[in-house]
N, C-alpha and C positions, 0 to 999 in steps of 0.2 A: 580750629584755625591754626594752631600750633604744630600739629601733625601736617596740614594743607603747605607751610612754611616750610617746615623742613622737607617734604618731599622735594617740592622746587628747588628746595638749595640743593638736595641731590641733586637732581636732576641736571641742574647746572652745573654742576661739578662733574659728572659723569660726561659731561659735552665738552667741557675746558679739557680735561684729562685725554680726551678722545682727539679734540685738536691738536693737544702737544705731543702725543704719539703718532699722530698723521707726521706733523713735522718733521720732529725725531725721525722717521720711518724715511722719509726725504732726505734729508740730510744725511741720512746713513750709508742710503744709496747712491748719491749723490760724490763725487769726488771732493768737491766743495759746492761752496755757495756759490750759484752762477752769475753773481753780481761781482762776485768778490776775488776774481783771478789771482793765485800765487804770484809770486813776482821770478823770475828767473833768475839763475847768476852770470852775468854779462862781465864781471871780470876779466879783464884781458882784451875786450874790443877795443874797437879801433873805429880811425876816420876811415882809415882808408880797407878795414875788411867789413864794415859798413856798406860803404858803396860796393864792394866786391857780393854782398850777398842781396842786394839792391837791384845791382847790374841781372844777376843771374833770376833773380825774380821777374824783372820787365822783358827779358828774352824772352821767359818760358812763356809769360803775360800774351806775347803778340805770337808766338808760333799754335800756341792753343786757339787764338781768334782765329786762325788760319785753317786751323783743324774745322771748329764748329761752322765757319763760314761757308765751308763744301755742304754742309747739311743741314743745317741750319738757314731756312729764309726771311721768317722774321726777325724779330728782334731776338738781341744775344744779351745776357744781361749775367758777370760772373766775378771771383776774387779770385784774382791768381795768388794774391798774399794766403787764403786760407786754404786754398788746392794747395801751395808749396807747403803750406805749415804742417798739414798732416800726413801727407808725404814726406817730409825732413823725419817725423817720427816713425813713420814707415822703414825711411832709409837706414837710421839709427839701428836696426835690426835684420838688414839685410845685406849678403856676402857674395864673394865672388861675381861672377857673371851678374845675377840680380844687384848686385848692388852698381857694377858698370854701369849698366844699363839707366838706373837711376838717376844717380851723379848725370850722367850727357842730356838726358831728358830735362834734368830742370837745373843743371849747369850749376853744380853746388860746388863751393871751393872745397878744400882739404879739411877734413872733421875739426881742425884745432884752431880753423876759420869759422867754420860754419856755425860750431854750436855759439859761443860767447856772443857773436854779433848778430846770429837769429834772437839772442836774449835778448840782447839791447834794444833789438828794433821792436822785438815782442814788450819788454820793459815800456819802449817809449809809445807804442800805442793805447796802453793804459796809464802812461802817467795821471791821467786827470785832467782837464780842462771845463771852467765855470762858459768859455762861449758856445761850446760845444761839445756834443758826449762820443765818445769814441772809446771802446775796448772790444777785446778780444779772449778767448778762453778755449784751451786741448784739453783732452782728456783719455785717458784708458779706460778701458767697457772690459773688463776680462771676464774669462769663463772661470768661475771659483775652482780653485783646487787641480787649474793647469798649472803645469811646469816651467811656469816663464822666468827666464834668470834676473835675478834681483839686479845684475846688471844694466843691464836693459832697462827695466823701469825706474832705474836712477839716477840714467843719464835722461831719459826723456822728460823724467820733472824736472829734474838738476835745470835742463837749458830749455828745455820749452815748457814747463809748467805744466805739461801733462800727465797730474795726477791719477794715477787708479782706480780704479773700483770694480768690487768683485758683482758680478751677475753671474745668474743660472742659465745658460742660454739651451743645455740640452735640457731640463725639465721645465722652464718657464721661458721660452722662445717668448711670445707675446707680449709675456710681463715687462722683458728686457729690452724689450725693442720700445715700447712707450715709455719706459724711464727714460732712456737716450733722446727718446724724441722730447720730450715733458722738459729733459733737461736744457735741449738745443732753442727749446721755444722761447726758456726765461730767458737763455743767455741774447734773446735777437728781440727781445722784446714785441713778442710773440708775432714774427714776419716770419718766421721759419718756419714751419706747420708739419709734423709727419714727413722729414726727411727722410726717413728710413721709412721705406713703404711694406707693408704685409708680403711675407714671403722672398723674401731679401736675407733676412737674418734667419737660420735654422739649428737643426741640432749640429749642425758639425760645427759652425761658429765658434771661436774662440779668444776672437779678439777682435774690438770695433775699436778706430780712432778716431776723434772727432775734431775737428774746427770748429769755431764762432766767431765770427766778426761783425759788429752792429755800430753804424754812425747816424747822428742825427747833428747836423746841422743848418745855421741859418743864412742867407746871404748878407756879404760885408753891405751888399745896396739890395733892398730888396726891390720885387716888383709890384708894382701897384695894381692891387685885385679890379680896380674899378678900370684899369686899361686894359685887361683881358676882354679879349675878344676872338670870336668865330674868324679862323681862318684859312687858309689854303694849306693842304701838305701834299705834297706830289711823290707819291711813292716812285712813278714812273712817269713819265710826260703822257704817260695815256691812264694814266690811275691817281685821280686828284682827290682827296678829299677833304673833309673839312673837323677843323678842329682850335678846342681854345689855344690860343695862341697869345702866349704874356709879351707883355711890351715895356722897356725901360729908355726914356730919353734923359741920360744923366749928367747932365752940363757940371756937375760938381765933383764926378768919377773919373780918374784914368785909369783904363783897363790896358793890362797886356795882351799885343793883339801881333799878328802879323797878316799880312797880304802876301801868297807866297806863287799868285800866278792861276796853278790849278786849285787850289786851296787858301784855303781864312783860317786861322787859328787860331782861337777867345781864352782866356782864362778870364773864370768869375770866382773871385774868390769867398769865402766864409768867413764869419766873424771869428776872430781866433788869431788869424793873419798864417795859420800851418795847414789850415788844408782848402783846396783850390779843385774846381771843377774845369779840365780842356776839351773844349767844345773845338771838334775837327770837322770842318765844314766843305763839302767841295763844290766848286766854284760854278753856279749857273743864273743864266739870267744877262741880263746887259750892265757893264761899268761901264761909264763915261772917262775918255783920258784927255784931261787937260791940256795935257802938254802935247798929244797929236792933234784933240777937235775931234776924235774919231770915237764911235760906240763901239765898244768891245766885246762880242756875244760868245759868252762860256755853256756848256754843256757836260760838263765832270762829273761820273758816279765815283762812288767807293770806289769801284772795280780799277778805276781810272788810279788811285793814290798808290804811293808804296806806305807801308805799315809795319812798322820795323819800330824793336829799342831805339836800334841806332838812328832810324830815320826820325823820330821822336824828339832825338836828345838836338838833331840840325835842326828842326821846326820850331822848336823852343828857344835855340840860340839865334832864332832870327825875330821873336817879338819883342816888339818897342811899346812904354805905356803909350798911349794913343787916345784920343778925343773922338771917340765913337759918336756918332748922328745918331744912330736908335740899334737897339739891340731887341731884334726878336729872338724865343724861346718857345716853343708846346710844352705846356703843359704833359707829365707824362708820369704813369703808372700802373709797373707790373713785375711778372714775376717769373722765371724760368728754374728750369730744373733736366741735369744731366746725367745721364749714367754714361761713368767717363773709361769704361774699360776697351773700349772698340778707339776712343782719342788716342790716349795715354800708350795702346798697344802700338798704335800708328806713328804714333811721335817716338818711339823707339823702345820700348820695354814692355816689350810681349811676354816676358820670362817669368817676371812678377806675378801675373796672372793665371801661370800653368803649372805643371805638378813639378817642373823644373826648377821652379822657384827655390830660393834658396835664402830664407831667415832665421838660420839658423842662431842668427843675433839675438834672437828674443829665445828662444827655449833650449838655445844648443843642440837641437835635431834640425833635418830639413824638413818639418812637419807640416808645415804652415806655406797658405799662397795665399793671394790676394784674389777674392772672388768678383769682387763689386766695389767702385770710388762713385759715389752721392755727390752731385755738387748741386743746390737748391740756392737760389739768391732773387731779393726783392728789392726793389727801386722803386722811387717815390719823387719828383721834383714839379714844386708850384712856388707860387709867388715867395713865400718866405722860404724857404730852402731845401734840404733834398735831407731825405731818410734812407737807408740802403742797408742790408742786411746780409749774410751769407753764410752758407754752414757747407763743410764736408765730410763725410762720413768714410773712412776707409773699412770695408770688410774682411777680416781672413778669416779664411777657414783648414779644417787639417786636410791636409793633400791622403784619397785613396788610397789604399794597397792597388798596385799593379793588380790587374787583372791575370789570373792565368787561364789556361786552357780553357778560351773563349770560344764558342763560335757564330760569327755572327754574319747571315748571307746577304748583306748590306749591296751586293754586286751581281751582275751576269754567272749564271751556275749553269751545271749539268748534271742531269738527273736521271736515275735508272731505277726502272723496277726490275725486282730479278724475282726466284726462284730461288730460293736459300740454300736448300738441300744443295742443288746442281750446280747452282751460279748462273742460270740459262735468262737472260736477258727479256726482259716481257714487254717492256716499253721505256723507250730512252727520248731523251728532250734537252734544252735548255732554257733556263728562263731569263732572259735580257729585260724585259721589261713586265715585269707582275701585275701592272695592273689586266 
């Protein structure tokens, strides 16, 4: 009975020990705890270099909708705050031409702007809030035992908290690749699933950066589950279907609203009173106008609105709180995922991604290019309020040696057979099309 006792307490002990080394092993690998973001040093911000890196985020925000809307026909669902955040740490390492290029893409003020107020804002997304959860969290993925200059990844923790960590990615590709992913899941509260997909990350790999940003909160009014109901959504006046459809009639709420013609513009905001959902609506169906007696029949897609920072910041300055009659809402959730190399090229920095590239910021060679940008994000909004998640992944890997004395008949050719000895010609051809 004695002996039966102690085996068990081994046994148990041999399973706690095993636990704490799983941990341990986690945490090791891990840059931090992915609940528990560094905080940056925001020293030196400002109000007004704030809104200057604000500004530059809502540009880059609505030209990237611009981009995925050519290709994109369903729904679009994305963070431009964590596209620019691992990009800023991208940029942090890149020179010359690749670094122009960058800067115009996502409209970043002068480095001695940029960093301290990217902190603050990164700072103030994790402050902490009891009505609602909100943070974010960078990170370095490096290849153990590359040559990246400790410059580099001291300003990247310094001002965006984007701490290091070393991985194997030419002998343990795999392994390295579901750590990042393992790590991206906790920091979203597992919405974020295998951002980095099989065969993305290889032996040349040498540096992944990553994003996270995960919100959960709930509506300042919420809506009442027993008023949902099945109702109309019209994708197209010839494509109707049907779907739940939440209802609020709240004679005790003023909402900021505008009526702007072709467009409605809603803000509903979350308990907290700092973050707010704008719902941009374009105008169809029949208003009644008082003041002519006359029915006013609208017909407005998206296609029809303009979509701009700038046009954003006029639609906003024209809502009044207002005494809404009923607020409908769909119910809605999902989840999209972009590989943003063919955007990113398009919106102006093609150089980043070729063997032209130049980061020499991170290792002091031109060694490194940017192979692959991941952007994966989920959305969630019903009755009590909206959950949303986002992660980016930047890829680089080391730029080839040139090629030399290649030959490759990629093209229309001419072809002879000869006679070696004499040179006497036996059959001559060209081939334009092989098959």
């Amino acid at each position: 009975m004695v002996k039966q006792k102690t085996a068990s307490a081994t046994i148990v002990a041999i399973i706690v020990v095993a636990a704490i080394a799983v941990i341990t092993i986690g945490l090791f690998l891990y840059p931090y705890s992915p609940n528990q973001p560094p905080r940056a040093d925001d020293d030196g911000s400002a109000q007004q270099g704030i809104r200057e890196v604000v500004t530059a985020n809502n540009r880059f925000a609505f030209e990237v909708y611009s981009q995925l809307d050519k290709s994109e026909q369903g729904n679009m669902f994305y963070s431009p705050y964590s596209i620019s955040a691992a990009l800023a740490m991208t940029y942090e390492g890149a020179r010359g031409a690749t670094a122009d290029e960058m800067k115009s893409v996502f409209h970043f003020p002068e480095s001695d702007i940029l960093r301290s107020n990217f902190a603050a804002i990164y700072n103030n997304i994790n402050k902490g809030q009891k009505d609602y959860q909100l943070n974010t969290g960078n990170a370095l993925w490096v290849q153990k035992d590359y040559p990246f200059l400790q410059e580099y990844i001291t300003t990247t923790e310094k001002y965006y908290g984007g701490k290091a960590a070393n991985l194997d990615f030419i002998s343990e590709t795999e392994k390295s690749r579901q750590t990042i992913n393992s790590f991206i899941e906790e920091q979203t509260n597992d919405k974020i699933r295998d951002l980095i997909p099989e065969g993305v990350i290889g032996s040349d790999t040498r540096l992944v950066l990553t994003n996270a940003i995960y919100f959960k909160g709930t509506w300042e009014w919420e809506f009442d589950k027993s008023d949902t109901r099945e109702g109309e959504f019209k994708i197209t006046t010839d494509n109707v279907i049907r779907v739940p459809m939440m209802y609020m009639d709240n004679d005790k709420a003023m909402f900021n609203y505008a009526d702007l013609g072709d467009l409605q513009i809603l803000e509903l905001p979350y308990k907290g009173e700092d973050i707010s959902m704008l719902v941009l609506l374009p105008k169809q169906g029949e208003d009644y106008d008082y003041e002519t007696n006359e029915i006013i029949t609208s017909n407005y897609t998206l296609e029809d609105i303009e979509l701009s920072s700038e046009k954003l910041e006029e639609y906003k300055s024209k809502m009044q709180e207002t005494d809404l009659d009923a607020i409908y809402l769909p119910k809605f959730e999902f989840d999209t995922k972009y590989f943003m190399k063919e955007t990113l090229s398009n919106l102006g920095m093609p150089n980043s991604f070729s063997d032209s590239a130049d980061f020499s910021g991170m290792t002091g060679k031109r060694d490194l290019f940017i192979s692959q940008v991941i952007h994966q994000a989920y959305v969630k909004v019903d009755e009590e309020g909206t959950e949303a998640a986002a992660a980016t992944a930047v890829i680089a890997e080391t730029i080839s040696p040139m090629p030399r004395n290649i030959f490759r008949a990629d093209h229309p050719f001419v072809f002879i057979i000869q006679e070696r000895q004499t040179g006497n010609i036996l059959f001559m051809g060209k081939v334009v099309d092989p098959r």
